[in-house]
FIKOLDREN-802193 format. One record per residue: residue number from 1; residue in three letters; x negated, y, z negated of N, C-alpha, C in turn. Coordinates in nm, 2 decimals, padded with zeros to 4 digits. Layout:
! FIKOLDREN-802193
pator/vexti/neast/nnorth/nup/caeast/canorth/caup/ceast/cnorth/cup
NUM/Ala/X/Y/Z/X/Y/Z/X/Y/Z
...
END
This chain:
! FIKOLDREN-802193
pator/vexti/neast/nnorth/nup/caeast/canorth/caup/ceast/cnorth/cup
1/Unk/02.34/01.13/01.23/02.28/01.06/01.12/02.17/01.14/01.06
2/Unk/02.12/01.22/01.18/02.02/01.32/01.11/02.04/01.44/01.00
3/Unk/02.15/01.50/01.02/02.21/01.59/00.91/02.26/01.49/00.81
4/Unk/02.29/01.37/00.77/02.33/01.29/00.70/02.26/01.26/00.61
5/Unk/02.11/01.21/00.67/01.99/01.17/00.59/01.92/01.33/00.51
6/Unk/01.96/01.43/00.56/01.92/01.53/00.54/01.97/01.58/00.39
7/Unk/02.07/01.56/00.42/02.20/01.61/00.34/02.19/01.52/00.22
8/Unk/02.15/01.39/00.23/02.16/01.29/00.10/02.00/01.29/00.06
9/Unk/01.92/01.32/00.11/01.80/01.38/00.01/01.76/01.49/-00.05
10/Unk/01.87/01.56/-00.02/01.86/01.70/-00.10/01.95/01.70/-00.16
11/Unk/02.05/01.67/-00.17/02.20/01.64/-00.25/02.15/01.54/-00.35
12/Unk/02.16/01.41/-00.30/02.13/01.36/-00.35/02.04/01.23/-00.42
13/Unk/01.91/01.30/-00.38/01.79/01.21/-00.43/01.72/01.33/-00.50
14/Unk/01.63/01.43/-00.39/01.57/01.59/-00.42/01.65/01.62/-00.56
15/Unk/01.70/01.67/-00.59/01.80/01.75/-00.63/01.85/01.73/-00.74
16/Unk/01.85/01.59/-00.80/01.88/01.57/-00.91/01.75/01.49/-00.96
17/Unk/01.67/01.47/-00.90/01.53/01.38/-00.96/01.43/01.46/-00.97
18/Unk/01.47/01.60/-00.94/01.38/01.75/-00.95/01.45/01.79/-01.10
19/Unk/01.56/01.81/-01.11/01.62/01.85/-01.20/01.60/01.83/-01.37
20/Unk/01.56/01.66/-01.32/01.57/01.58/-01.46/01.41/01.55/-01.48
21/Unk/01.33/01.54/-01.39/01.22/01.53/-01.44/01.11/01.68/-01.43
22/Unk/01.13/01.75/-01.35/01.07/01.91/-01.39/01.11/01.99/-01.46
23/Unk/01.28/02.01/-01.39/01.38/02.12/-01.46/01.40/02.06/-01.61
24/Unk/01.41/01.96/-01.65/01.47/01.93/-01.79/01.29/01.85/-01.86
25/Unk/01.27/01.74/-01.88/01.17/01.69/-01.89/01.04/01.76/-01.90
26/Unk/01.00/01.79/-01.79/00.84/01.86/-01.74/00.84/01.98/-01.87
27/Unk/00.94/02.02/-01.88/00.96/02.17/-01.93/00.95/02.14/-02.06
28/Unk/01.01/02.09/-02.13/01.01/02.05/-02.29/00.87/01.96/-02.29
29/Unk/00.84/01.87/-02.23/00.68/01.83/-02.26/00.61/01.96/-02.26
30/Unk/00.60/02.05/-02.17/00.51/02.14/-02.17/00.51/02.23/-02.31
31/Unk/00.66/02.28/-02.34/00.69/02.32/-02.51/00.60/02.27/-02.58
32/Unk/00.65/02.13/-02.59/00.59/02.04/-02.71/00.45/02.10/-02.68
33/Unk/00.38/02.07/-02.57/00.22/02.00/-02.57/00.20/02.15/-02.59
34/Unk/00.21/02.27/-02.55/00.18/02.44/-02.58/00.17/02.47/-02.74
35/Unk/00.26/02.40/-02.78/00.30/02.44/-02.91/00.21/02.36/-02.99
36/Unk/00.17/02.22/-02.95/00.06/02.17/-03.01/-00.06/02.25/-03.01
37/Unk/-00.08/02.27/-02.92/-00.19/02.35/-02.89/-00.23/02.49/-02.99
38/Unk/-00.11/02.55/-02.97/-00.12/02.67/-03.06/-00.11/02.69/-03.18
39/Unk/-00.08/02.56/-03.22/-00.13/02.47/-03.37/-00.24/02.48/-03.40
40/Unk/-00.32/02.42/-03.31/-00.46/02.40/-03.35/-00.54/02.50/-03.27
41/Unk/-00.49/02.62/-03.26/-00.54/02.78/-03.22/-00.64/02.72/-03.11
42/Unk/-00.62/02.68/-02.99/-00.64/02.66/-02.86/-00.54/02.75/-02.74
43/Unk/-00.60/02.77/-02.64/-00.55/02.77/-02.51/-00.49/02.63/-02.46
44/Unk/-00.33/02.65/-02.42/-00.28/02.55/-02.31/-00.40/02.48/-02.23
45/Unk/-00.40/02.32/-02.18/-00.51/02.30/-02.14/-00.48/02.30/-02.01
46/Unk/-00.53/02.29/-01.88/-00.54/02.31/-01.73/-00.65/02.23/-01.67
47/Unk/-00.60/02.18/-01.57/-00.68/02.11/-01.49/-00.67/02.11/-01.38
48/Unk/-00.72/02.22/-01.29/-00.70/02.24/-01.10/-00.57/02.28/-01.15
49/Unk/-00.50/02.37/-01.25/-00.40/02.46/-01.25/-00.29/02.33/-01.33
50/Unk/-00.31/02.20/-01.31/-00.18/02.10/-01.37/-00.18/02.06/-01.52
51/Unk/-00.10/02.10/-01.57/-00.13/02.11/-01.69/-00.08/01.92/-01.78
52/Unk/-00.14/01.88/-01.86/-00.12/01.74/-01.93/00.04/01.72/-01.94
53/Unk/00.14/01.86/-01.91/00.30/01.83/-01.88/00.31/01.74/-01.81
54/Unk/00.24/01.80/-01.64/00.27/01.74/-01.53/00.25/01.63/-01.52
55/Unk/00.18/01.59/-01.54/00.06/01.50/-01.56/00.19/01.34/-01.58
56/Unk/00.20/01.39/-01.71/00.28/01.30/-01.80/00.43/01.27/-01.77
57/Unk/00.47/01.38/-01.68/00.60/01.38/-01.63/00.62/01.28/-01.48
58/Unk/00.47/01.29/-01.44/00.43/01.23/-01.31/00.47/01.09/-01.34
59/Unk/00.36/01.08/-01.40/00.36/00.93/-01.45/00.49/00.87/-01.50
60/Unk/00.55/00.92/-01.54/00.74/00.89/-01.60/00.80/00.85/-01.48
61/Unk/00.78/00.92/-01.38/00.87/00.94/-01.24/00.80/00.83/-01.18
62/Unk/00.70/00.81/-01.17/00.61/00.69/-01.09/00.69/00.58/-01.18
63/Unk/00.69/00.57/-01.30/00.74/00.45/-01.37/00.91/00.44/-01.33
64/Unk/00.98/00.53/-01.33/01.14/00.51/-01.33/01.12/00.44/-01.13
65/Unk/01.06/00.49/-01.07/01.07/00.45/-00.95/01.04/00.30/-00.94
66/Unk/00.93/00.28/-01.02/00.84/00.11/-01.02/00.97/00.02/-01.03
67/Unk/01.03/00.07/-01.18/01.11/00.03/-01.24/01.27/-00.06/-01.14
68/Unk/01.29/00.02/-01.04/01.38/-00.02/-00.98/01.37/-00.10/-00.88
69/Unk/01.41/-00.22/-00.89/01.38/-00.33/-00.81/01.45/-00.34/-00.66
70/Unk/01.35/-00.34/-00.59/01.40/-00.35/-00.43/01.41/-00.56/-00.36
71/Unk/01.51/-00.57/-00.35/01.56/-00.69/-00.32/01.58/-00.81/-00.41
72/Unk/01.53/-00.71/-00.59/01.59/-00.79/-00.69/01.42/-00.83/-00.72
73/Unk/01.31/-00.74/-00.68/01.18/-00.78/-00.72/01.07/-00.59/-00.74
74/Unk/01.05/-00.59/-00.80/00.95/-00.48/-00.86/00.82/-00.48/-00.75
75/Unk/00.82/-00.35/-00.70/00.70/-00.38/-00.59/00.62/-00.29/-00.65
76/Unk/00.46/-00.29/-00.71/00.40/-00.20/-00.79/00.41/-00.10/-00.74
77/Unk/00.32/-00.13/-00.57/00.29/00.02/-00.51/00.45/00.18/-00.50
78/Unk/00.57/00.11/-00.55/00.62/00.23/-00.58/00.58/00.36/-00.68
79/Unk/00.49/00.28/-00.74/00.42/00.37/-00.88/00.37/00.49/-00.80
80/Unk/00.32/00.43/-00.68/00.21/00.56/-00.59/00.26/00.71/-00.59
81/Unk/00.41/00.70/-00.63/00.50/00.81/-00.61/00.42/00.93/-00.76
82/Unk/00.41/00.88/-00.81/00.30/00.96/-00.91/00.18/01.11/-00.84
83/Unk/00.17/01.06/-00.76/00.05/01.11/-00.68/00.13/01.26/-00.56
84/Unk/00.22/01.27/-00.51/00.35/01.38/-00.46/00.38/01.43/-00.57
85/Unk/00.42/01.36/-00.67/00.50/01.40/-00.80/00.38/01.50/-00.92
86/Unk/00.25/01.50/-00.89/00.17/01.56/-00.93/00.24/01.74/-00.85
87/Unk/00.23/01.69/-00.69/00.24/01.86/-00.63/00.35/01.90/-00.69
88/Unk/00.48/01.79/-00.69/00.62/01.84/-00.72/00.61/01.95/-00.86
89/Unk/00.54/01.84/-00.96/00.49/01.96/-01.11/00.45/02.09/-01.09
90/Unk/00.33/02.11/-00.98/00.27/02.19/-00.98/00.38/02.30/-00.92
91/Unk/00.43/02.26/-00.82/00.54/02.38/-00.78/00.59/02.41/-00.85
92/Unk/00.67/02.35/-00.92/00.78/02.40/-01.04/00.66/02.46/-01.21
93/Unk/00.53/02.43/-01.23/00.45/02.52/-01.29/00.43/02.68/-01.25
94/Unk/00.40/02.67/-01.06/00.34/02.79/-01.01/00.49/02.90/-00.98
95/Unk/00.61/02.82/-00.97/00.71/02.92/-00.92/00.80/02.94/-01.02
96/Unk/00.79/02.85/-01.19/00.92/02.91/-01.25/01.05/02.87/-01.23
97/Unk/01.09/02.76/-01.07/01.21/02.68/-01.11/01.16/02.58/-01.01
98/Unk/01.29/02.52/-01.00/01.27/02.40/-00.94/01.28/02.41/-00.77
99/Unk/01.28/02.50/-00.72/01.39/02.52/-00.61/01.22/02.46/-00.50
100/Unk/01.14/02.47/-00.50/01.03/02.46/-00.42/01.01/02.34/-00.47
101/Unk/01.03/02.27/-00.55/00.97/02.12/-00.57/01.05/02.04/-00.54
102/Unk/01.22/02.08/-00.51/01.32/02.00/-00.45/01.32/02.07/-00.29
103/Unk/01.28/02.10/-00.24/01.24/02.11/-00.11/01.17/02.04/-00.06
104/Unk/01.00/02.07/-00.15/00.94/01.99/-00.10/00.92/01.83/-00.10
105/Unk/01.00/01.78/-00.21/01.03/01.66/-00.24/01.14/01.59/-00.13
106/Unk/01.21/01.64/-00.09/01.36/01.63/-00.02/01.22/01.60/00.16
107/Unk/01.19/01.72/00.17/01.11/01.68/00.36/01.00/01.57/00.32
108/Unk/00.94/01.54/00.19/00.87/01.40/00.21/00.90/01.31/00.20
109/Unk/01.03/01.30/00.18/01.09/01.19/00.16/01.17/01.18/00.31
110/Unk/01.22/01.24/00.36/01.24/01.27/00.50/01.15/01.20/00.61
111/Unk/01.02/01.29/00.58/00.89/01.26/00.68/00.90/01.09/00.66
112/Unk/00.93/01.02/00.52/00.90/00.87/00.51/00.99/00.81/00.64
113/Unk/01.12/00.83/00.56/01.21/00.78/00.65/01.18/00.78/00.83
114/Unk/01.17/00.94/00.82/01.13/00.94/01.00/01.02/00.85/01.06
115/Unk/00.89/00.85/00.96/00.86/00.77/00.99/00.82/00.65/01.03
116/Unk/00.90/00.58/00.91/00.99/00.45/00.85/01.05/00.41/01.03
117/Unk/01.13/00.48/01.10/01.22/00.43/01.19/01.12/00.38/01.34
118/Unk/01.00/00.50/01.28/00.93/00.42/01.47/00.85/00.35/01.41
119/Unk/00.78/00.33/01.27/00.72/00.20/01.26/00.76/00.06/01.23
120/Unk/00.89/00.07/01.22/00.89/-00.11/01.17/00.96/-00.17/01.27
END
């Protein structure tokens, strides 16, 4: 069951929720918001290295997660997923693809589950 759970958060949770919100998403925000920028003859803006992309992509991913209802009811604190999803950006800012932020996305979500099993 353990290569199983392994296997279905990097296949498929990691892997495609990296894809669509860094790989595709994060990236064209960042265009847009650069290109504004260079509009109004500014430097890209930065904050502790995360740029208003991340930021904004975060917050999307925090919302698509709220968004889905666990037992047929919206539990806010899913939103908190915003707050990982900050580092997730930052990886895929500092390295150029996605391959480190679906990693590291994939073992925290892991670490939950393992968790998840000796506490409840």
């Amino acid at each position: 069951w353990i290569f199983l759970w392994i296997a279905t958060q990097f296949l498929l949770i990691a892997l495609p929720e990296e894809y669509f919100y860094r790989g595709y998403l994060q990236t064209r925000l960042r265009q847009a918001m650069d290109a504004r920028d260079r509009e109004k003859g500014r430097e890209p803006r930065r904050i502790l290295g995360v740029t208003p992309a991340v930021v904004l992509a975060s917050f999307l991913f925090g919302l698509g997660h709220l968004l889905v209802p666990i037992g047929g009811v919206l539990v806010a604190h899913r939103m908190s997923v915003f707050f990982p999803s900050l580092v997730f950006g930052w990886l895929r800012e500092r390295t150029g693809n996605i391959g480190a932020s679906v990693f590291y996305h994939a073992c925290s979500n892991l670490m939950v589950l393992f968790a998840a099993v000796h506490f409840s």
